[in-house]
C-alpha positions as protocol buffer text, in pm:
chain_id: "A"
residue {
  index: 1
  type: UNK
  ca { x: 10331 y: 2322 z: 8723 }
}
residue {
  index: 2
  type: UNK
  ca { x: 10273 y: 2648 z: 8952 }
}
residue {
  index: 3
  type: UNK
  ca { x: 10605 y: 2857 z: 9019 }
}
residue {
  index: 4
  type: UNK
  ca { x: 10552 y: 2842 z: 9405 }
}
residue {
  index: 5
  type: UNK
  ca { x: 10750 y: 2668 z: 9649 }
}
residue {
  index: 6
  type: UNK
  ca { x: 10505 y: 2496 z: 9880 }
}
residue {
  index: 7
  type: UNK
  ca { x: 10745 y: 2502 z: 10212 }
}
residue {
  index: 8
  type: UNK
  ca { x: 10857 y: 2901 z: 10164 }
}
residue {
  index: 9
  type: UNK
  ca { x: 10569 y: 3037 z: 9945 }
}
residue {
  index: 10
  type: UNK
  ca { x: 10903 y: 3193 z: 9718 }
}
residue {
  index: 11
  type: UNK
  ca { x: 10735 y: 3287 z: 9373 }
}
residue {
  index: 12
  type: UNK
  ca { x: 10760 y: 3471 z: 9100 }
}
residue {
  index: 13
  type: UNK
  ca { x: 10929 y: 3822 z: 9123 }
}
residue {
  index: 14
  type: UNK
  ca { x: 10856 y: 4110 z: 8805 }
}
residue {
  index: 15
  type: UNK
  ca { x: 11061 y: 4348 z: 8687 }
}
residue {
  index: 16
  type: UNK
  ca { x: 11193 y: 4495 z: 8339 }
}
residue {
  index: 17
  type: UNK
  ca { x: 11432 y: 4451 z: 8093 }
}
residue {
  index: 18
  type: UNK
  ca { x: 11599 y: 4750 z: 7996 }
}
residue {
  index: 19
  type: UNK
  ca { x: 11797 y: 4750 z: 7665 }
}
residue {
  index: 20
  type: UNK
  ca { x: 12119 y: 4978 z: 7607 }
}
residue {
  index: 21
  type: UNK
  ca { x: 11889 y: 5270 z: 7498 }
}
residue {
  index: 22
  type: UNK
  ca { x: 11666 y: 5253 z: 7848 }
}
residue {
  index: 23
  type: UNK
  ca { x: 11391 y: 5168 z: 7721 }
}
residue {
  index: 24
  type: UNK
  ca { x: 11169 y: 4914 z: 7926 }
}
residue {
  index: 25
  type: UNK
  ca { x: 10946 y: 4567 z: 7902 }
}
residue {
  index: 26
  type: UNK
  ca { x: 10847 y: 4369 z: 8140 }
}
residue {
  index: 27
  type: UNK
  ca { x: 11001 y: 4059 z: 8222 }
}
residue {
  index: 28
  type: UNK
  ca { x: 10959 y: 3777 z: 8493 }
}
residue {
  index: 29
  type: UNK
  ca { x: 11207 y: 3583 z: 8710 }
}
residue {
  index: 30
  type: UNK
  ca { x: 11087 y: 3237 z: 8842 }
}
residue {
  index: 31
  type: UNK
  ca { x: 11207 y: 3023 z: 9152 }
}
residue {
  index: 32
  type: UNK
  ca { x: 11369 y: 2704 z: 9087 }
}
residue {
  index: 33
  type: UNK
  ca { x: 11123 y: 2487 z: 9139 }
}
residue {
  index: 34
  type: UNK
  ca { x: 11163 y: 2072 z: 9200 }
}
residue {
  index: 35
  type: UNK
  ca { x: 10900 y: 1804 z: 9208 }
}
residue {
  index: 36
  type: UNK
  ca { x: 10979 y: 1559 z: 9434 }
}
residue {
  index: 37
  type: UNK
  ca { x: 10869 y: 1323 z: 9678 }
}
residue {
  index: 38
  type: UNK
  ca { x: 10928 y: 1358 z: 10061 }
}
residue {
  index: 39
  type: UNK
  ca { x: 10777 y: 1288 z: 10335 }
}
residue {
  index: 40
  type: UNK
  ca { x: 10478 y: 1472 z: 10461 }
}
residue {
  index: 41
  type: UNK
  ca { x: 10293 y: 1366 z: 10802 }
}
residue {
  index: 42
  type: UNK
  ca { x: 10466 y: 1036 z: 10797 }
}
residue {
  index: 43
  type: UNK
  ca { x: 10328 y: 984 z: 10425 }
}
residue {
  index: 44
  type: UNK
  ca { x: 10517 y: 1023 z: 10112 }
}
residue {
  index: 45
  type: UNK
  ca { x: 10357 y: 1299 z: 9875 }
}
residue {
  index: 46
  type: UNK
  ca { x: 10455 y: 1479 z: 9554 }
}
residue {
  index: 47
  type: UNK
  ca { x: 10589 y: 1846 z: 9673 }
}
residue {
  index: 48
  type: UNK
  ca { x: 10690 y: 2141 z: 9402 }
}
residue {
  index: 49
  type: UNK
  ca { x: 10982 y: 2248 z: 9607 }
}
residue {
  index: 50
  type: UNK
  ca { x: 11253 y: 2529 z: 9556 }
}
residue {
  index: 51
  type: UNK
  ca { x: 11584 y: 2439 z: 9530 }
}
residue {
  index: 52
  type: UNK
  ca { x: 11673 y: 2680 z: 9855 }
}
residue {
  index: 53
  type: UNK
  ca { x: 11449 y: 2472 z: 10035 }
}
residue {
  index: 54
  type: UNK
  ca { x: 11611 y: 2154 z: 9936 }
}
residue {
  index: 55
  type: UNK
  ca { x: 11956 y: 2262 z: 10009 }
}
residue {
  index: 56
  type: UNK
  ca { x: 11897 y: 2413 z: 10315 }
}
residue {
  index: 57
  type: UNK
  ca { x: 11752 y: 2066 z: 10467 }
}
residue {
  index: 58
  type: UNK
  ca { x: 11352 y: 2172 z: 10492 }
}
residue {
  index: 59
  type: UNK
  ca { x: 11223 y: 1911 z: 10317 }
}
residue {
  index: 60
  type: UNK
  ca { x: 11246 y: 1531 z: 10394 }
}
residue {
  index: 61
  type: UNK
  ca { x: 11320 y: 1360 z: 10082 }
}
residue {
  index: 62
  type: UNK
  ca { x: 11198 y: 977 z: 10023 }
}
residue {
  index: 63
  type: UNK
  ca { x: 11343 y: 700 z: 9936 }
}
C-alpha cells in the first residue's frame, strides 16, 4: 500500500538519524495511513486515508 493520504496528499517526509557521535544515515518517517471505506460521490470506495484526515472529519466513513 502507497504511503499517501488520498484526501491531503501528506506523504513521506526524509531526514537522518544522527547517533551520539553525529554521524548521519538517512532515515524515513511515514504518515499514518488507514484503508477504509467511505463514501465517495454517493458510492462507497476503498480510500488509503491518514489518520489526521479521519479525525478531523474529512472523510465520510461507511457503514
Amino acid at each position: 500500500m502507497a504511503s499517501i493520504c488520498e484526501v491531503c496528499g501528506k506523504g513521506t517526509m526524509s531526514g537522518n538519524n544522527v547517533s551520539h557521535s553525529n554521524r548521519h544515515t538517512k532515515r524515513a518517517w511515514k504518515p499514518n495511513i488507514q484503508q477504509v471505506r467511505a463514501v465517495v460521490d454517493g458510492q462507497t470506495k476503498r480510500v488509503n486515508v491518514c489518520t489526521r484526515c479521519l479525525r478531523s472529519g474529512k472523510v465520510n466513513r461507511a457503514i
